[in-house]
C-alpha positions as CSV (number, residue, x, y, z in Angstrom):
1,X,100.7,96.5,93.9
2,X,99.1,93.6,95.4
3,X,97.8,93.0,99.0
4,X,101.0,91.5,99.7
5,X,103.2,94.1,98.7
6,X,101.4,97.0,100.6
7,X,103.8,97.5,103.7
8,X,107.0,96.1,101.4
9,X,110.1,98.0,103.3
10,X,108.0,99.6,106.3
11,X,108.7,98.8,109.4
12,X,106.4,98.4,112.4
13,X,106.1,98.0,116.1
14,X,102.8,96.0,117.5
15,X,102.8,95.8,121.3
16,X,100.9,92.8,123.4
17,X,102.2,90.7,120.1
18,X,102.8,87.0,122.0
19,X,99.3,85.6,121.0
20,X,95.8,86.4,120.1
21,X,95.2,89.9,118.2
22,X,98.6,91.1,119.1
23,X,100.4,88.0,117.4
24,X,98.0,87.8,114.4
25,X,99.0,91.9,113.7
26,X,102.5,91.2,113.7
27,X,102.0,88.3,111.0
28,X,99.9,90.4,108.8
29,X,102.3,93.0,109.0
30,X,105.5,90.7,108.0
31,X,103.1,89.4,105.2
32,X,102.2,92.4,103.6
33,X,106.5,93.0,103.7
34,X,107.3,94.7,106.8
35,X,110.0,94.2,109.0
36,X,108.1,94.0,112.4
37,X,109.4,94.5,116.3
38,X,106.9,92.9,119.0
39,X,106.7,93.3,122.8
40,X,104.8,91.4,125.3
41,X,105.4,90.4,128.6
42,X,105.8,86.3,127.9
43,X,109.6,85.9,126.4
44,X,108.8,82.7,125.0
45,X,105.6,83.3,123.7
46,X,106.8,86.2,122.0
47,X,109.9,84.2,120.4
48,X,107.4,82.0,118.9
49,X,105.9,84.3,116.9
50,X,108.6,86.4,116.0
51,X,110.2,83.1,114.5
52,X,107.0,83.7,112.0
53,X,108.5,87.1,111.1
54,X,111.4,87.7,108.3
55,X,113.7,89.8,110.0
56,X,111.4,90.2,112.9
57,X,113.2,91.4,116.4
58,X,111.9,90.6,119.5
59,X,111.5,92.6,123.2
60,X,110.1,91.2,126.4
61,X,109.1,93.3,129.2
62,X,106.4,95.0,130.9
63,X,104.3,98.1,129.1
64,X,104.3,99.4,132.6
65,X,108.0,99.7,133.3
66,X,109.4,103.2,131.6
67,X,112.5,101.5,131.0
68,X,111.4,99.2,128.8
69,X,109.6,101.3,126.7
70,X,112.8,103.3,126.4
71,X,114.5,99.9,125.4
72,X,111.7,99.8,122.7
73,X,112.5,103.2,120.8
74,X,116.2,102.4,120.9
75,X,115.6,99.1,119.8
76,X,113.6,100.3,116.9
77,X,116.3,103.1,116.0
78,X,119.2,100.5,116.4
79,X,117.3,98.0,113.9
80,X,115.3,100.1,111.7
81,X,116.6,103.6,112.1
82,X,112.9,104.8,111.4
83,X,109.6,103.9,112.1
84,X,106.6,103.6,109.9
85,X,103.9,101.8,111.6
86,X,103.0,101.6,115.5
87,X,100.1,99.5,116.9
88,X,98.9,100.2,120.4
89,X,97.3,96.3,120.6
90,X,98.6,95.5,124.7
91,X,95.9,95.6,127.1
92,X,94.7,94.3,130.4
93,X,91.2,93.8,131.2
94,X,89.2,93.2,134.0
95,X,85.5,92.1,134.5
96,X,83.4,92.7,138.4
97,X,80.6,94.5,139.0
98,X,81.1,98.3,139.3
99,X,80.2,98.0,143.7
100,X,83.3,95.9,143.5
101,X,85.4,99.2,142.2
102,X,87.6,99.6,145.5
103,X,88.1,95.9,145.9
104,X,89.5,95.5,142.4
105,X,91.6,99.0,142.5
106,X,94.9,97.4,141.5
107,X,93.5,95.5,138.5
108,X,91.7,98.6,137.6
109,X,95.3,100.8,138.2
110,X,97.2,98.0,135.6
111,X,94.4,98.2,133.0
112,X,95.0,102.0,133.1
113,X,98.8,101.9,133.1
114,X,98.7,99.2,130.6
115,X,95.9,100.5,127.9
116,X,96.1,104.4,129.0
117,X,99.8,105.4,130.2
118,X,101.8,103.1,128.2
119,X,100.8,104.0,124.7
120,X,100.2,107.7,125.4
121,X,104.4,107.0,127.2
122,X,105.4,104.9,124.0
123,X,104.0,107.1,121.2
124,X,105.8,109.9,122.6
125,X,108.9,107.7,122.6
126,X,109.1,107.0,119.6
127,X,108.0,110.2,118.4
128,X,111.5,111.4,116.8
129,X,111.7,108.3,114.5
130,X,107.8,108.0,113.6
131,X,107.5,111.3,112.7
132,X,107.4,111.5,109.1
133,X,104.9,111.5,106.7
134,X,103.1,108.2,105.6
135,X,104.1,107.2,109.3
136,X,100.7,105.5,110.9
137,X,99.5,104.8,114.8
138,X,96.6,102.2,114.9
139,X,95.1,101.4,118.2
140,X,92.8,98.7,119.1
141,X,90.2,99.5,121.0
142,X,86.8,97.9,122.2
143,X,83.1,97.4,121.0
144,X,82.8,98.4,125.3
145,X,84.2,101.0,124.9
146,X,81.6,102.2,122.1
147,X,78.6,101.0,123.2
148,X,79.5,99.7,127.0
149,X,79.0,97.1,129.0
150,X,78.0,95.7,132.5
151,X,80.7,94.8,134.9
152,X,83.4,96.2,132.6
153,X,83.4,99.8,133.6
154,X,86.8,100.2,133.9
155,X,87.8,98.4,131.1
156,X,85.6,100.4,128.7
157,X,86.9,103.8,130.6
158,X,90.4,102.9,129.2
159,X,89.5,101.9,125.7
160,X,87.2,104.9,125.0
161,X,90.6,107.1,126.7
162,X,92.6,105.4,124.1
163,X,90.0,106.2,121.3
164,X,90.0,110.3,122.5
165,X,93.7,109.5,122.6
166,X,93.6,108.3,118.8
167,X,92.0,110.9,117.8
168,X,94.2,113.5,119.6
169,X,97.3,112.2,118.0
170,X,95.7,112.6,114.2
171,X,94.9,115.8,115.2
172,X,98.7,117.1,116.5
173,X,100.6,114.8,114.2
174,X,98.3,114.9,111.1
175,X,100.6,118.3,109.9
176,X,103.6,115.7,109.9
177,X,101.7,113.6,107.5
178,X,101.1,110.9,110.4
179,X,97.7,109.4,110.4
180,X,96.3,108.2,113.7
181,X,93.5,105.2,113.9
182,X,91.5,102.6,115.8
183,X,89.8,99.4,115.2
184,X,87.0,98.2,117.4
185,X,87.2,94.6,117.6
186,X,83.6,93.0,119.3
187,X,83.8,89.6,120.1
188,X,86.6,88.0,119.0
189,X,87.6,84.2,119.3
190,X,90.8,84.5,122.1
191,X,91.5,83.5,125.2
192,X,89.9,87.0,126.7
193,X,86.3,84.9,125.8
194,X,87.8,81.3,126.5
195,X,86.2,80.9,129.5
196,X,82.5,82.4,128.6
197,X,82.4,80.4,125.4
198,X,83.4,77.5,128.0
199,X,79.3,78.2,128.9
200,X,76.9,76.1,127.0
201,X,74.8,78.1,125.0
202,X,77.1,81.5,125.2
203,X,78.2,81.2,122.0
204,X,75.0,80.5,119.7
205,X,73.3,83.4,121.6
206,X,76.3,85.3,120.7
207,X,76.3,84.4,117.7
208,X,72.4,85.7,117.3
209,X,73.4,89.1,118.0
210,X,76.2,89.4,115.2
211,X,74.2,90.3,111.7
212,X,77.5,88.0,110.8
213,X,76.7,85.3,112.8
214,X,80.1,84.4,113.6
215,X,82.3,85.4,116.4
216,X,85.8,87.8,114.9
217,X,89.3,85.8,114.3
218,X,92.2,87.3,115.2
219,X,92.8,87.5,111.8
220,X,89.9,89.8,110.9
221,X,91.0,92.4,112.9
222,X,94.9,92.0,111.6
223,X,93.5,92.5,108.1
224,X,91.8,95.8,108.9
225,X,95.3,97.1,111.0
226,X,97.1,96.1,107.5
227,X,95.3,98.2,105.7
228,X,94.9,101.3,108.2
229,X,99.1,100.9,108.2
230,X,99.6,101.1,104.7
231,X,99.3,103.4,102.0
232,X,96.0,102.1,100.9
233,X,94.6,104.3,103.4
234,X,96.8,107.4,102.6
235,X,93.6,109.9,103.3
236,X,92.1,108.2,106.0
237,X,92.7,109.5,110.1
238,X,91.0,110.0,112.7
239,X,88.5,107.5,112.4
240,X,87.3,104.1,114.8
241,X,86.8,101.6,112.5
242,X,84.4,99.1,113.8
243,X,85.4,95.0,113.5
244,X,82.6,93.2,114.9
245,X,80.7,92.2,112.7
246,X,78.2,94.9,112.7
247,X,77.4,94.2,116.1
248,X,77.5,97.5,118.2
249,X,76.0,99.2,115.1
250,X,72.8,96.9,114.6
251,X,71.8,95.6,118.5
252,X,71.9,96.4,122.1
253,X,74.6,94.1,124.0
254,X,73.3,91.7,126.6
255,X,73.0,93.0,129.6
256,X,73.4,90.0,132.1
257,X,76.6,88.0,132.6
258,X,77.9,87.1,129.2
């Protein structure tokens, strides 16, 4: 079996899937043979890169609304009648200073309804046609929610609950055969660091922290979801794997307004 051939008839579902990690997912996926179904709030976005996807189906709406998550897990048992592959990739984020907390409450409440509620809501969902064995959840998580950092205390709150949340579902599902996962991109080149790598300078010093010495693609993280989806990693659960470059593993993360 070659790389290409490792998720030939599986099917997936990648959430936040119109652009940046999400999208990049959802081709890998389709590339390594998988039928694919993405969400994401921008309809048109989301048709551009289902276009990219053989027999790829499409669903806008909002993570937030229970209805369209419902509309998810029937449109995945209408399409592919079972599910083999789930990636929890949607997320909002938010960056203030932590004194800022009560001023900031609603984008605080959407990045836990969004990163928190929604995939704990979606999983359970979908439950009934995921359950069965060589079935696998992959969540992407955060380097800040390993390691933290400033003015993003909310935002690593939610990404460490999804990580506890990862390792939860291996634990109650792993009797099914379903393996549960996270990758924990670090700096990755998308529009969540557009405007930071805007900053003259930002991204050479950056680029001194990672033993790399390159800020992520999209694609690096979509390689490592592939993989965690398929049966190459038939024994592996439970587990964070870190995509960064060995960044939150080797240094400590700047501390001032990067």
């Amino acid at each position: 079996m070659t790389v290409a051939d490792l998720l030939v008839g599986k099917t997936g579902l990648v959430t936040g899937a119109s652009r940046g990690i999400g999208a990049a997912i959802a081709r890998r996926l389709a590339a390594c043979g998988a039928r694919v179904l993405v969400t994401a709030r921008s309809a048109d976005a989301l048709a551009q890169v289902c276009a990219d996807l053989p027999g790829g189906v499409a669903v806008a709406g909002d993570l937030r609304d229970p209805d369209h998550i419902a509309a998810l897990a029937g449109t995945a048992r209408a399409e592919f009648g079972t599910l083999d592959v789930l990636v929890h990739n949607a997320a909002a984020a938010g960056r203030f200073p932590l004194g800022d907390t009560a001023a900031n409450w609603p984008r605080i409440q959407a990045m836990l309804d969004v990163n928190v509620s929604a995939a704990l809501r979606l999983t359970a969902a979908v439950l009934p046609i995921l359950r069965r064995p060589g079935a696998s959840i992959v969540s992407v998580v955060s380097i800040s929610g390993e390691r933290g950092t400033p003015h993003r205390t909310a935002y690593a709150a939610t990404k460490g609950a999804l990580t506890s949340m990862t390792r939860a579902f291996a634990v109650e599902l792993g009797p099914d055969g379903i393996r549960a996962n996270a990758v924990s991109p670090g700096i990755v080149d998308t529009d969540l660091w557009a405007k930071n790598k805007a900053v003259p300078g930002v991204e050479d010093a950056m680029n001194a922290l990672i033993p790399l010495g390159r800020w992520g693609q999209p694609a690096d993280v979509a390689d490592v979801v592939a993989f965690l989806a398929s049966d190459a990693a038939r024994y592996v659960t439970a587990q964070t794997i870190a995509v960064d470059g060995g960044m939150a593993d080797t240094v400590q993360l700047h501390r001032g307004d990067v």
